[in-house]
N, CA, C and O of each residue as an XYZ file, in Angstrom:
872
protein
N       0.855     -1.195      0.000
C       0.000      0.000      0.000
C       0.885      1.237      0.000
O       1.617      1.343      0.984
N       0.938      1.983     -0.721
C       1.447      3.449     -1.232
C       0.923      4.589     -0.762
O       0.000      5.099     -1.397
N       1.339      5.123      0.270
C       1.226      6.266      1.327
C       1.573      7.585      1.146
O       2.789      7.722      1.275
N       1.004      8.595      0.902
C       1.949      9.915      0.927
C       1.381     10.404      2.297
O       0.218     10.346      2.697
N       2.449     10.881      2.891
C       2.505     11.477      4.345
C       2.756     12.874      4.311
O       3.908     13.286      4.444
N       1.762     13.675      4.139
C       1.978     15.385      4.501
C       1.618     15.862      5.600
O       0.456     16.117      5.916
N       3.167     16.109      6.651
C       3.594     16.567      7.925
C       5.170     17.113      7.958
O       6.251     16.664      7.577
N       4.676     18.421      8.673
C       5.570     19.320      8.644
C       6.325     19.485      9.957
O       7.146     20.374     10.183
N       5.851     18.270     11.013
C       6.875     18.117     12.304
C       7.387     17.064     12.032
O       6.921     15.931     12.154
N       8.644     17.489     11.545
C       9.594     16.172     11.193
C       9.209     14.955     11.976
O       8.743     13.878     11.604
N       9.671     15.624     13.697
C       9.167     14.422     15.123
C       8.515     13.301     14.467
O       8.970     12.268     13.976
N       7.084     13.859     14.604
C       5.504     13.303     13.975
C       5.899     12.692     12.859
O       6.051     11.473     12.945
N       6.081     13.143     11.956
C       6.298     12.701     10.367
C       7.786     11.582     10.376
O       8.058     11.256      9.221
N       8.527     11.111     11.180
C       9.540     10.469     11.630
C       8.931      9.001     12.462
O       9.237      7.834     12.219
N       8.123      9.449     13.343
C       7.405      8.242     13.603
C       6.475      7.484     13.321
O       6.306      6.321     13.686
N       5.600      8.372     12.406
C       4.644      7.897     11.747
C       4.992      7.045     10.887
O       4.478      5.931     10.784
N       6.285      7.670      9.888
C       6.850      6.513      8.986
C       7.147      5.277      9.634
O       6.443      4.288      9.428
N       8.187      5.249     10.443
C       8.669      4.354     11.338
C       7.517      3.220     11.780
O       7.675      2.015     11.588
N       6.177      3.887     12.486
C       5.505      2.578     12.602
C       4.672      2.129     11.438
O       4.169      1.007     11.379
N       4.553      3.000     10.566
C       3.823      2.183      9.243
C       4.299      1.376      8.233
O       3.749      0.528      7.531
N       6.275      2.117      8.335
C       6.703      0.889      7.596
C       6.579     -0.345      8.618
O       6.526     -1.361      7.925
N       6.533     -0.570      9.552
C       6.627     -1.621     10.285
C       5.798     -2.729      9.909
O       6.134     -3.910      9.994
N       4.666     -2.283      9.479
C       3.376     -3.271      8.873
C       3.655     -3.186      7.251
O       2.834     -3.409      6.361
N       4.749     -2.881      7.140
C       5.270     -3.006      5.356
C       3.983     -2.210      4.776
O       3.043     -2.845      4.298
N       3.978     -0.756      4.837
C       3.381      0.045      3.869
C       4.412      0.929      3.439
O       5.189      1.414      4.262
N       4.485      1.175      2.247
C       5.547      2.107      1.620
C       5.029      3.655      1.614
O       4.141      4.131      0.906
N       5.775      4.265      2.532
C       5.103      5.309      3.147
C       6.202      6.860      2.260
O       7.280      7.048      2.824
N       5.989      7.534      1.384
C       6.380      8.905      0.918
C       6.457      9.637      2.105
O       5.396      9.465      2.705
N       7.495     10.656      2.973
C       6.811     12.038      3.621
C       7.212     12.855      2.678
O       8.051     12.622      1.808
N       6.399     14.148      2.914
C       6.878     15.330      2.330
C       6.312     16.314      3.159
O       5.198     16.119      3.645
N       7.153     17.702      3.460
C       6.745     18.443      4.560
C       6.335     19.967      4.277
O       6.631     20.777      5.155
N       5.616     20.471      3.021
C       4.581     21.529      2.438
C       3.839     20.967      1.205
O       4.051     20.150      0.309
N       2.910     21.770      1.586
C       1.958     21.444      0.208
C       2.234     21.422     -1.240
O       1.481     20.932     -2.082
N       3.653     22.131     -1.525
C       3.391     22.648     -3.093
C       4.547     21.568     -3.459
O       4.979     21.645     -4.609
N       5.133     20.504     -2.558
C       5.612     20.127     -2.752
C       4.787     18.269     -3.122
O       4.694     17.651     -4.183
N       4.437     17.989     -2.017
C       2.673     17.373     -1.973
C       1.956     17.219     -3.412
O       1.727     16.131     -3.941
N       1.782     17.907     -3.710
C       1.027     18.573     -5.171
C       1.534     18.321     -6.496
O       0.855     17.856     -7.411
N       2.745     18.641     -6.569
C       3.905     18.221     -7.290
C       3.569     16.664     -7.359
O       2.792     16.166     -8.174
N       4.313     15.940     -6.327
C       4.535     14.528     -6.463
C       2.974     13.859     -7.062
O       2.957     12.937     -7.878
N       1.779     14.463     -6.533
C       0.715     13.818     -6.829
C       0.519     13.777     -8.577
O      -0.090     13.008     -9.322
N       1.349     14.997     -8.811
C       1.300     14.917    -10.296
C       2.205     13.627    -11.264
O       1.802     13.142    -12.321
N       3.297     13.332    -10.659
C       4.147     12.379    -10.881
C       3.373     11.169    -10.745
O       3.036     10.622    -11.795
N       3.013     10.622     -9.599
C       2.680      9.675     -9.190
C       1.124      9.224     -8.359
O       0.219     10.025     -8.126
N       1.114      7.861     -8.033
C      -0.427      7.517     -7.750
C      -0.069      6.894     -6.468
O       0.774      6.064     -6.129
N      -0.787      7.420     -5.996
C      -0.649      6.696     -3.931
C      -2.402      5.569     -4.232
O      -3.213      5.446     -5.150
N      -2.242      5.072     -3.031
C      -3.270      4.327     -2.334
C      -3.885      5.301     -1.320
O      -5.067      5.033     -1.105
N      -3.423      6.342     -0.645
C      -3.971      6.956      0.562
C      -3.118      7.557      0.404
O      -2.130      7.267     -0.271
N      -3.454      9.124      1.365
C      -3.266     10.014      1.849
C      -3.290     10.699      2.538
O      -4.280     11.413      2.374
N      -2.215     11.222      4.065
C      -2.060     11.485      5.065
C      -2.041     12.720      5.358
O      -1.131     12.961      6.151
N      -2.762     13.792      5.015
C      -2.593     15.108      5.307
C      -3.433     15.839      6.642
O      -4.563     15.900      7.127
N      -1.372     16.577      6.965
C      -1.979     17.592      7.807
C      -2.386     18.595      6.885
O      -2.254     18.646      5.662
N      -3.176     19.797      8.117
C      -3.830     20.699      7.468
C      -2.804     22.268      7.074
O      -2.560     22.910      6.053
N      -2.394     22.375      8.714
C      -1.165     23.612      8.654
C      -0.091     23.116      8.063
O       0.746     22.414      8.630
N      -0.068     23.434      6.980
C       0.968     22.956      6.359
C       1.907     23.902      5.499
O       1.138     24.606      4.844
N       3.460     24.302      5.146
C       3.765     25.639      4.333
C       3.268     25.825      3.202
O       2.895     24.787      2.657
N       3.099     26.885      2.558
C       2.667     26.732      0.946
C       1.552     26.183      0.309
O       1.227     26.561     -0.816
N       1.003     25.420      0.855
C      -0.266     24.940      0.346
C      -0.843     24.479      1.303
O      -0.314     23.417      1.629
N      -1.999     24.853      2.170
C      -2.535     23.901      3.091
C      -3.215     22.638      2.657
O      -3.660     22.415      1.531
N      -3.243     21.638      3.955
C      -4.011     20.509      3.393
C      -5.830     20.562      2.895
O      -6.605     19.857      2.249
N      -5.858     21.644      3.529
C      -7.603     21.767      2.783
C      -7.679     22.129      1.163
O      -8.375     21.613      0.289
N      -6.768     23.142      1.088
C      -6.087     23.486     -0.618
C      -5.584     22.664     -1.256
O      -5.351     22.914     -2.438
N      -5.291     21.582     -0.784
C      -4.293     20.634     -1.555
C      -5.700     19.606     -2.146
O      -6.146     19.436     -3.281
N      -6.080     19.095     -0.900
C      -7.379     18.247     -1.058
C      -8.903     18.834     -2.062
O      -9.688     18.164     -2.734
N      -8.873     19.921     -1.868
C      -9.831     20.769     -2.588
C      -9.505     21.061     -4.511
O     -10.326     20.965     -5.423
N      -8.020     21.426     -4.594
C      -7.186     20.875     -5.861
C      -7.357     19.644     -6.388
O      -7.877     19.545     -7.499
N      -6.959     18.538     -5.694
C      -7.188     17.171     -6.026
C      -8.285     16.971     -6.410
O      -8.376     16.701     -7.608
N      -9.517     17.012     -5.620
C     -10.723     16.615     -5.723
C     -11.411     17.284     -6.965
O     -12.018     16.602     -7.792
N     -11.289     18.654     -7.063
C     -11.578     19.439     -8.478
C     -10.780     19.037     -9.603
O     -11.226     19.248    -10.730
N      -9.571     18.441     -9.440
C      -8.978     17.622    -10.746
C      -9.622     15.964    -10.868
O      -9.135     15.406    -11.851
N     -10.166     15.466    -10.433
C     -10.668     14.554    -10.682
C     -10.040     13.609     -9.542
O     -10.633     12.555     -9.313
N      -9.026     13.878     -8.903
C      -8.695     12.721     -7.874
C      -9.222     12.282     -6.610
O      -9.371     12.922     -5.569
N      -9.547     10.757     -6.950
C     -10.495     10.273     -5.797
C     -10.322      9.602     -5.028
O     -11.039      8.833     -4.388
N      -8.235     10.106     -5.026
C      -7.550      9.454     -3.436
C      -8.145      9.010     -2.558
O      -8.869      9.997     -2.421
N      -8.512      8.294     -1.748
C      -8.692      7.733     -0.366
C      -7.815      9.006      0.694
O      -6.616      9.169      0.468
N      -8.489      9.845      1.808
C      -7.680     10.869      2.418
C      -8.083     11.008      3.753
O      -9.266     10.959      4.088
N      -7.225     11.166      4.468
C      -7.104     11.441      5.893
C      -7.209     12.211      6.600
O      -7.595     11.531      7.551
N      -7.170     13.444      7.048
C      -6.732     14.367      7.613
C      -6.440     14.316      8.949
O      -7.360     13.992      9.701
N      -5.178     14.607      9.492
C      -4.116     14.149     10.392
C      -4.028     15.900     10.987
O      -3.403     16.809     10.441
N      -4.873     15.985     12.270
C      -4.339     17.658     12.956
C      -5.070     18.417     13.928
O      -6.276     18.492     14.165
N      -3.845     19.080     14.549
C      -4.753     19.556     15.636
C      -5.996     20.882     15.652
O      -6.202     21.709     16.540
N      -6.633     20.722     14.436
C      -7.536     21.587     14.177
C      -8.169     20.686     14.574
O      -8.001     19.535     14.171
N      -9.150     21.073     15.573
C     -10.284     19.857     16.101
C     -11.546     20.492     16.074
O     -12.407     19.770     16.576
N     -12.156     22.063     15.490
C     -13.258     22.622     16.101
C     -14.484     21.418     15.155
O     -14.306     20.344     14.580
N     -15.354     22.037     15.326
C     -16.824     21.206     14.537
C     -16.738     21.604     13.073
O     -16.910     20.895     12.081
N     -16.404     23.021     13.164
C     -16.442     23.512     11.489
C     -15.007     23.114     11.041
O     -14.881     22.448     10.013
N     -14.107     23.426     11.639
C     -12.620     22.397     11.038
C     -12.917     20.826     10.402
O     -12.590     20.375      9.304
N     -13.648     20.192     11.496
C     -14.137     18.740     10.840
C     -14.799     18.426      9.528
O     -14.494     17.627      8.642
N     -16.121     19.561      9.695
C     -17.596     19.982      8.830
C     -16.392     19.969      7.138
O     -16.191     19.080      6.310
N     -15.904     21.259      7.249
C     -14.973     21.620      6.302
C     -14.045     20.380      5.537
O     -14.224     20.157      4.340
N     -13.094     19.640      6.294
C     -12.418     18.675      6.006
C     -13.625     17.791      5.026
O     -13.569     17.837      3.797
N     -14.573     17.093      5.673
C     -15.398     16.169      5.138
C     -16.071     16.570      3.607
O     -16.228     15.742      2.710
N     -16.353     17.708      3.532
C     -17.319     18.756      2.281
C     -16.345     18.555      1.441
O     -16.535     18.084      0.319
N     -14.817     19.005      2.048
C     -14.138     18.718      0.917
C     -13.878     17.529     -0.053
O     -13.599     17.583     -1.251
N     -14.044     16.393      0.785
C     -13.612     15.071      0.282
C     -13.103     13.717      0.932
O     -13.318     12.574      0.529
N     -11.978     14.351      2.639
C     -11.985     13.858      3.135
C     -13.017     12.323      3.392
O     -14.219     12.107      3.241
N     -11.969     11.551      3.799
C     -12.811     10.092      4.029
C     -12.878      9.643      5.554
O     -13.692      8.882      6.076
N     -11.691     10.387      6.193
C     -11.704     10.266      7.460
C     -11.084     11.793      8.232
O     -10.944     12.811      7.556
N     -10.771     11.751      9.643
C     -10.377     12.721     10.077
C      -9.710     12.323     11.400
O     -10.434     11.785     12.238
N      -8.537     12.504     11.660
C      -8.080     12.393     12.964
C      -7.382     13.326     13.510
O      -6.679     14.189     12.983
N      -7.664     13.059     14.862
C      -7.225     14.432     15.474
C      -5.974     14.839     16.573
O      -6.210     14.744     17.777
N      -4.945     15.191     16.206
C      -3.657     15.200     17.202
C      -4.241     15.923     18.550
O      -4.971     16.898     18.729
N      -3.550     14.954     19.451
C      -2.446     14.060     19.215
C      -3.374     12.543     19.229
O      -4.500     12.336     19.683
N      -2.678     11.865     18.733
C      -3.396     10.409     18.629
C      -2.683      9.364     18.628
O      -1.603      9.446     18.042
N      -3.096      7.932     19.344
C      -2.425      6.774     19.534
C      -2.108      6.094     18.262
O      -2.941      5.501     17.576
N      -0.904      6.210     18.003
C      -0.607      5.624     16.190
C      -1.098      3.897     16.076
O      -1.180      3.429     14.940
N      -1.332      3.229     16.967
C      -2.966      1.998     17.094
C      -4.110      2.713     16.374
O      -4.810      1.997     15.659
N      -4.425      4.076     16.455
C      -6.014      4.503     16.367
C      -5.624      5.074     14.740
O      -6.462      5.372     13.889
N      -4.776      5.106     14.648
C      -4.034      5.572     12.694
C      -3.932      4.441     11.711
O      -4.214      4.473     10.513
N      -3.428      3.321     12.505
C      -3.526      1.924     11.889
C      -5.093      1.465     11.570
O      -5.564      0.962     10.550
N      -5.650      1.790     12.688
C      -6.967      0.983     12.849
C      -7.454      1.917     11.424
O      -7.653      1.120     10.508
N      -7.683      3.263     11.011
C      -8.377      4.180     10.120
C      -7.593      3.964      9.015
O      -8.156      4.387      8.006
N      -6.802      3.603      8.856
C      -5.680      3.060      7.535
C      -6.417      1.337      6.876
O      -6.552      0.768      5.793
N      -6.656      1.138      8.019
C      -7.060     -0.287      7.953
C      -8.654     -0.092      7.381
O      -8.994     -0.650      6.337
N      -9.495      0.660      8.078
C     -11.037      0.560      7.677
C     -10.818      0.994      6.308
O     -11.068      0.190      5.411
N     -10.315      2.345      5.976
C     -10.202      2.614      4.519
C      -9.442      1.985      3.588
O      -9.315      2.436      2.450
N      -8.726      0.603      4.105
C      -8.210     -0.331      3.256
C      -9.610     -1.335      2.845
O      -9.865     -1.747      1.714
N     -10.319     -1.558      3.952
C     -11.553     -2.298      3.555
C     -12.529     -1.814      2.608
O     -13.159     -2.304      1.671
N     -12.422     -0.435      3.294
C     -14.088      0.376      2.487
C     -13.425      0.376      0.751
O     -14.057     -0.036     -0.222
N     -12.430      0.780      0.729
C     -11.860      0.661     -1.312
C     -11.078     -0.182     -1.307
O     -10.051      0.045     -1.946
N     -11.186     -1.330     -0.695
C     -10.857     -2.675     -1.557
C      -9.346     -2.603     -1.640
O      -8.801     -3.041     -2.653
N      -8.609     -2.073     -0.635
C      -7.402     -1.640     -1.125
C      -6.163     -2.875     -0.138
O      -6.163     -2.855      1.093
N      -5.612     -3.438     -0.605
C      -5.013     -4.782     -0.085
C      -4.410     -5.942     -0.760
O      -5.005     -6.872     -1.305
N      -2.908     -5.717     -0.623
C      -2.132     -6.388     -1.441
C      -2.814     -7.799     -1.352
O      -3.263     -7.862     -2.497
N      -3.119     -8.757     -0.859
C      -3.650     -9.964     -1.202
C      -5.143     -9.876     -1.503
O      -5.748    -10.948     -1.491
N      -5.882     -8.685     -1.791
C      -7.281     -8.535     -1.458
C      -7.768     -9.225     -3.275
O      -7.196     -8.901     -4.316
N      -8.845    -10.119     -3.162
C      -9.082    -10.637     -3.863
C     -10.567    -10.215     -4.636
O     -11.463    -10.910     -4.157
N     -10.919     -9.569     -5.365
C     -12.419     -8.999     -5.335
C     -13.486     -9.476     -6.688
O     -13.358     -9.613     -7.905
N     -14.629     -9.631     -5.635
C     -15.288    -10.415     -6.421
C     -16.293     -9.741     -7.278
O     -17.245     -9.199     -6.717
N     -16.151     -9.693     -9.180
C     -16.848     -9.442     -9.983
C     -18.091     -9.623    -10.015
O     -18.895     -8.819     -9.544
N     -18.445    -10.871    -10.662
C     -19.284    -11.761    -10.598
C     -19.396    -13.051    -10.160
O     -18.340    -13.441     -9.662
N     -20.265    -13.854    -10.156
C     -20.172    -15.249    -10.091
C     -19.074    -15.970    -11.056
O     -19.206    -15.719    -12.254
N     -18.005    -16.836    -10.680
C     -17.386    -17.021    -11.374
C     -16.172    -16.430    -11.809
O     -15.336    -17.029    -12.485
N     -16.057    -15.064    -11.360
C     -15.309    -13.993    -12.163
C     -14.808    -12.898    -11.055
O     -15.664    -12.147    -10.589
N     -13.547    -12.790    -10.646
C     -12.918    -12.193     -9.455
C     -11.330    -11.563    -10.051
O     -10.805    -11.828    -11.132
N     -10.942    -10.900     -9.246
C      -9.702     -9.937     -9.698
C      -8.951    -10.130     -8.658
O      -9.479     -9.987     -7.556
N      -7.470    -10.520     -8.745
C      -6.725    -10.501     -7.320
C      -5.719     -9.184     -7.927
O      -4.811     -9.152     -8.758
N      -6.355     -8.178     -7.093
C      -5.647     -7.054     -7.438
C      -3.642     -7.022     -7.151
O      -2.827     -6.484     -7.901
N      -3.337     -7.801     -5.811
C      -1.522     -7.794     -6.180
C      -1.241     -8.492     -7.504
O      -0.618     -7.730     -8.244
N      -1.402     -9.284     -7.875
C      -0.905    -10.028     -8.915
C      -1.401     -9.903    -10.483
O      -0.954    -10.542    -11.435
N      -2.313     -9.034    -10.494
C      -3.009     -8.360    -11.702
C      -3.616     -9.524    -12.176
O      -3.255     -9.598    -13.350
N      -4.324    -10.457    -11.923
C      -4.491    -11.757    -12.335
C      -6.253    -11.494    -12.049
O      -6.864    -11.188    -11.025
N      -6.835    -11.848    -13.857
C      -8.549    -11.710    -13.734
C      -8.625    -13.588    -13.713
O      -8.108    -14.357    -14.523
N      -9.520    -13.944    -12.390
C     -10.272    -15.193    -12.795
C     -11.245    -15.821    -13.089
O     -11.989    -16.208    -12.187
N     -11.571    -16.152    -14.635
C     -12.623    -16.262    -14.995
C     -12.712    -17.578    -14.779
O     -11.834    -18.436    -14.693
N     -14.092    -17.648    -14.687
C     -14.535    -19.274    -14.319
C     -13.180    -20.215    -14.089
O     -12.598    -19.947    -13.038
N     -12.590    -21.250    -14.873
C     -11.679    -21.850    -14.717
C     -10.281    -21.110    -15.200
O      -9.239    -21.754    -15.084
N     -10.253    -20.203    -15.566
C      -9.342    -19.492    -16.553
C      -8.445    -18.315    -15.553
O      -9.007    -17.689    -14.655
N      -7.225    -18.179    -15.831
C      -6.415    -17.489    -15.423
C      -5.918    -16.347    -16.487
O      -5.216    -16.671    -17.445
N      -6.235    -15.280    -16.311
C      -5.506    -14.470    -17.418
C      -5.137    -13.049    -16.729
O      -5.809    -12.328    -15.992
N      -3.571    -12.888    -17.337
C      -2.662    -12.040    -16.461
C      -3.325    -10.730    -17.636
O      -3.673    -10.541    -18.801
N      -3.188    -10.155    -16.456
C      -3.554     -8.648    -17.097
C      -2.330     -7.992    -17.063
O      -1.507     -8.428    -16.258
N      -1.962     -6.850    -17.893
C      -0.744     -5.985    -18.297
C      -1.003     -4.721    -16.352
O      -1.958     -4.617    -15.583
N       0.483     -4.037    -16.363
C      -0.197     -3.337    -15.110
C      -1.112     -2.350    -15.313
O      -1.802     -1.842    -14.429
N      -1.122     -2.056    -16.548
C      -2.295     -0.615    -16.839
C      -3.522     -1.427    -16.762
O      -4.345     -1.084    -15.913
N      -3.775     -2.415    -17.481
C      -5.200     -2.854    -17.756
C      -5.718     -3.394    -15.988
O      -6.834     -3.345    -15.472
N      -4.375     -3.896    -15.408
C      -4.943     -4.054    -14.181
C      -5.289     -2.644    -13.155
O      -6.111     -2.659    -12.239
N      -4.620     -1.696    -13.476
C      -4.982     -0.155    -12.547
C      -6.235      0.281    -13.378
O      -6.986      1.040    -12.765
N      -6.622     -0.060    -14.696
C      -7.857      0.678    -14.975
C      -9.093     -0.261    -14.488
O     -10.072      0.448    -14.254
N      -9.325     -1.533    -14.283
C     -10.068     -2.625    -13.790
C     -10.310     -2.486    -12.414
O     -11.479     -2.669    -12.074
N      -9.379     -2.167    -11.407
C      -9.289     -1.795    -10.041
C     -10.238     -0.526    -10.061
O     -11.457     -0.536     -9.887
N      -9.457      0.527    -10.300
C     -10.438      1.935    -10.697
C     -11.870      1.982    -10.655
O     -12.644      2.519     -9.862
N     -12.087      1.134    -11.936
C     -13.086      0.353    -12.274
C     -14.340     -0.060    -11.051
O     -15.422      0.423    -10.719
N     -13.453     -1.285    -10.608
C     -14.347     -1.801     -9.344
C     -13.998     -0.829     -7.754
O     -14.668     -0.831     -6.722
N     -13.105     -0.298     -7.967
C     -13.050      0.889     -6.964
C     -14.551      1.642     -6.962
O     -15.305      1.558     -5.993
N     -14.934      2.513     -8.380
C     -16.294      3.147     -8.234
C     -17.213      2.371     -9.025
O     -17.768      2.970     -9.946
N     -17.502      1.066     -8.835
C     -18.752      0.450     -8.936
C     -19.472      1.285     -9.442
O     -19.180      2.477     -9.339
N     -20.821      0.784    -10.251
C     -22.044      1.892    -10.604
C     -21.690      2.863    -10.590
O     -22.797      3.330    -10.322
N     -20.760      4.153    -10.667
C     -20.477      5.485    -11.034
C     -20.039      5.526    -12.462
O     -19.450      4.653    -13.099
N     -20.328      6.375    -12.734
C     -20.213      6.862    -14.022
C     -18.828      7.738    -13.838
O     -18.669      8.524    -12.905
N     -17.937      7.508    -14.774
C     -16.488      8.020    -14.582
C     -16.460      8.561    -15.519
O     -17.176      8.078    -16.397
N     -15.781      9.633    -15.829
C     -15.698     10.670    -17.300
C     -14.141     10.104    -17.576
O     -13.437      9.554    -16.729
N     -13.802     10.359    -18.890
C     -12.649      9.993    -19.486
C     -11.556     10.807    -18.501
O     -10.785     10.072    -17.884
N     -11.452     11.892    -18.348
C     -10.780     12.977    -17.527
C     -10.603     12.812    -15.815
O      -9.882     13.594    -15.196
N     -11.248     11.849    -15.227
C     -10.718     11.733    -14.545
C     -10.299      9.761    -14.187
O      -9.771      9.338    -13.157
N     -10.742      8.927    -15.383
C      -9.731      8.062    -15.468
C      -8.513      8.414    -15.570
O      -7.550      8.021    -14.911
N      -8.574      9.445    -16.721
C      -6.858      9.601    -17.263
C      -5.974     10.083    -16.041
O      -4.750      9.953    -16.038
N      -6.863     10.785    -14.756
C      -6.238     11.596    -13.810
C      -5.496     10.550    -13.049
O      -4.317     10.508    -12.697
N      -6.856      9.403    -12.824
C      -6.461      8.993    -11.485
C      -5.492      7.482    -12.102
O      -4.829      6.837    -11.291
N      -5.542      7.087    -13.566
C      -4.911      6.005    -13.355
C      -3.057      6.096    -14.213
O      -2.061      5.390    -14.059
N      -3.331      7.306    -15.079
C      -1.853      7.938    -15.085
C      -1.656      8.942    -14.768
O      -2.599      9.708    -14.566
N      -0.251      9.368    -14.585
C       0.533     10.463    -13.928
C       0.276     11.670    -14.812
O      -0.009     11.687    -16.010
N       0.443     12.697    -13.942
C       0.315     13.979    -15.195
C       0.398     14.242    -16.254
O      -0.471     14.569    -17.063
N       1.867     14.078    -16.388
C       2.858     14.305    -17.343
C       2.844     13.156    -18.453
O       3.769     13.233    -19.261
N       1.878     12.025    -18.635
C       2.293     10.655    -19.383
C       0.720     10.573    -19.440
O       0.455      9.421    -19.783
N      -0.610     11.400    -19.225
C      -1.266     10.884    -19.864
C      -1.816     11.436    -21.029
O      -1.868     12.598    -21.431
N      -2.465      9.711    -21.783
C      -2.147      9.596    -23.181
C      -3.673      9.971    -23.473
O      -4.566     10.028    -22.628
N      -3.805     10.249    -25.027
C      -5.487     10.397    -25.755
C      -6.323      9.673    -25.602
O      -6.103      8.566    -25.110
N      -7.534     10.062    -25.973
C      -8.779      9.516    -26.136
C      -8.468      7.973    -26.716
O      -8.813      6.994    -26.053
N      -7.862      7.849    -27.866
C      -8.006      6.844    -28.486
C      -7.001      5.407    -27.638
O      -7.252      4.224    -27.867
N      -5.976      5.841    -26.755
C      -5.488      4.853    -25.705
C      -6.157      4.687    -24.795
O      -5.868      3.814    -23.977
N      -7.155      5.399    -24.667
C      -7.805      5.099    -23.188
C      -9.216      3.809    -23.794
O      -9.643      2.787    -23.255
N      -9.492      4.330    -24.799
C     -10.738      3.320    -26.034
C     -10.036      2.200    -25.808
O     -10.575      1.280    -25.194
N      -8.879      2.105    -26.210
C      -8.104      0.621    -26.288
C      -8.211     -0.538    -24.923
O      -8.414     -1.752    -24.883
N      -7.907      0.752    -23.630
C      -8.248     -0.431    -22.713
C      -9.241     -0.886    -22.586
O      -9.436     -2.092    -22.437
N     -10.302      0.198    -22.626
C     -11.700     -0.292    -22.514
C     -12.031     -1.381    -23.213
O     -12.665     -2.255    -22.621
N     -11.682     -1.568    -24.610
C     -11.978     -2.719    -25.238
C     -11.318     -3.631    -25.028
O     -11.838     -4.724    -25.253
N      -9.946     -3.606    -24.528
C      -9.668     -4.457    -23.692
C     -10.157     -5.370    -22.551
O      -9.987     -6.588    -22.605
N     -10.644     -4.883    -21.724
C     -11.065     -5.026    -20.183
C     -12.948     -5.911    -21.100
O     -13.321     -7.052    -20.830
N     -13.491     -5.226    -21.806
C     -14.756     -5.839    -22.490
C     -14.453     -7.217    -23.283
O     -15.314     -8.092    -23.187
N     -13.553     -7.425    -23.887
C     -12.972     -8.761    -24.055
C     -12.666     -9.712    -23.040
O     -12.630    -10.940    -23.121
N     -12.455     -8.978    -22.096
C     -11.640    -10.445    -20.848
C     -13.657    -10.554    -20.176
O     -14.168    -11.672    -20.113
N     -14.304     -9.575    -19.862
C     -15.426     -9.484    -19.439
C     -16.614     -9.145    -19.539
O     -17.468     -8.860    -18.699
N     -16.610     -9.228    -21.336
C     -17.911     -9.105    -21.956
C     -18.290     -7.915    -22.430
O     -17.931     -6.980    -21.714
N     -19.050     -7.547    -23.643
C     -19.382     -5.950    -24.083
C     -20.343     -5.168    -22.823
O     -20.273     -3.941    -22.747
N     -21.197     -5.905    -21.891
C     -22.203     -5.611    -21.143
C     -21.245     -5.019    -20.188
O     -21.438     -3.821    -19.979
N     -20.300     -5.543    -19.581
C     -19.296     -4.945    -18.519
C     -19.292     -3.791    -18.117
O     -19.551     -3.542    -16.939
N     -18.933     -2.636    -19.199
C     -18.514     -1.465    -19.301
C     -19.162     -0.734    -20.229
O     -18.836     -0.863    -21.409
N     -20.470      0.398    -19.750
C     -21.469      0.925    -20.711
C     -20.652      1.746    -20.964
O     -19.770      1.931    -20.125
N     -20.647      2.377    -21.962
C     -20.638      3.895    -22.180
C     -21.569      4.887    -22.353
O     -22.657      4.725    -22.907
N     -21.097      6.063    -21.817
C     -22.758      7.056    -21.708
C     -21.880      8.103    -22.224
O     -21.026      8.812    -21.692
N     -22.350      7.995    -23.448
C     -22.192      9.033    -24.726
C     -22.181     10.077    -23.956
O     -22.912     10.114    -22.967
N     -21.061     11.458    -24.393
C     -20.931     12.552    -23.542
C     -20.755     12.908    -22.321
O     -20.867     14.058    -21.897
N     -20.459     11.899    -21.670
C     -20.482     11.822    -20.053
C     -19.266     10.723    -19.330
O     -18.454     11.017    -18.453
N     -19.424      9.587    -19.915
C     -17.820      9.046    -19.688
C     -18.125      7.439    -19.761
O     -18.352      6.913    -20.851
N     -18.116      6.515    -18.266
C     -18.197      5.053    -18.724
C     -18.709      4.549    -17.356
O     -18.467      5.048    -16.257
N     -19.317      3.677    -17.580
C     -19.984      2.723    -15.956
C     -19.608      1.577    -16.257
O     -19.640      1.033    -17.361
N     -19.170      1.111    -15.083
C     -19.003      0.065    -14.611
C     -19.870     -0.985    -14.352
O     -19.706     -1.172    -13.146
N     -20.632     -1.727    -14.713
C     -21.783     -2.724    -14.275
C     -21.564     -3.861    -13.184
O     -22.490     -4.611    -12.879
């Protein structure tokens, strides 16, 4: 699981790593927002650890950015802003959870852990399509009825995605956001390709398209 950690008390941001690599999560820190922001453009986390006071970009700005670009990170918010409207605020934005310093890094695991359940997110996590028909997301491996067939790693990050937002309707623009990096994503007509891809391993019915609006998942 792929972590970005935005905290700007080294201390904090020193131990936090420390006990999360411990349970083998590959944990990023970085300690201001515009730096935060940056990397999200490079790269794709599983979750996201943001404090709020943060230099240069706060974590409500950062999260509020993301979310208006199409990214539908899994996010945390890690800080000692504790009022009702600090919380209210965090959540409107996007936030999935909220914790509040100082806190028992047990009670960080445990909220790392529920939002590993709630999006399916888990190196051995195995998820079930249909009858017959399941995805073991570490190993990119779709199993159809008796059949084993290795998926490439893109076709497996757009399939995840995929069963990440169930029944939602996803626009091309923020597939392209959330399953490549800024700087590397490709046209309309590569993104068609997986799709017809992914409808071959699992049928034309799989994956509607809604003309002008983007693609569902069935």
């Amino acid at each position: 699981m792929n972590i970005l950690l935005l905290e700007d008390d080294l201390t904090l941001s020193e131990v936090i790593v420390e006990h999360l690599e411990y349970y083998e999560y590959d944990v990023t820190p970085v300690y201001d927002g515009i730096e935060a922001e940056e990397l999200l453009f490079e790269k794709r986390f599983d979750l996201l650890l943001l404090d709020v006071n943060v230099p240069n970009l706060s974590g409500f700005e950062l999260l509020k950015n993301l979310r208006e670009s199409g990214n539908k990170t899994p996010t945390i918010f890690i800080t000692s802003m504790n009022s009702s409207t600090d919380v209210l605020e965090g959540f409107e934005l996007g936030a999935n959870d909220y914790l509040k310093k100082p806190f028992e890094m047990i009670e960080l695991k445990a909220r790392i852990d529920n939002i590993k359940r709630q999006f399916q997110i888990d190196n051995e996590a195995i998820v079930q399509i249909r009858e017959g028909v399941s995805y073991d997301l570490s190993k990119h491996i779709l199993h159809l009825h008796n059949e084993r067939i290795p998926l490439s790693k893109k076709e497996g990050e757009f399939l995840a995605y995929f069963l990440h937002n169930r029944g939602k309707v996803i626009s091309s623009d923020e597939l392209m956001v959330n399953v490549w990096s800024y700087d590397t994503a490709p046209g309309s007509s590569t993104l068609r390709t997986y799709i017809k891809r992914l409808r071959k391993y699992l049928g034309e019915d799989a994956i509607s398209t809604i003309r002008g609006v983007g693609y569902l998942f069935n």
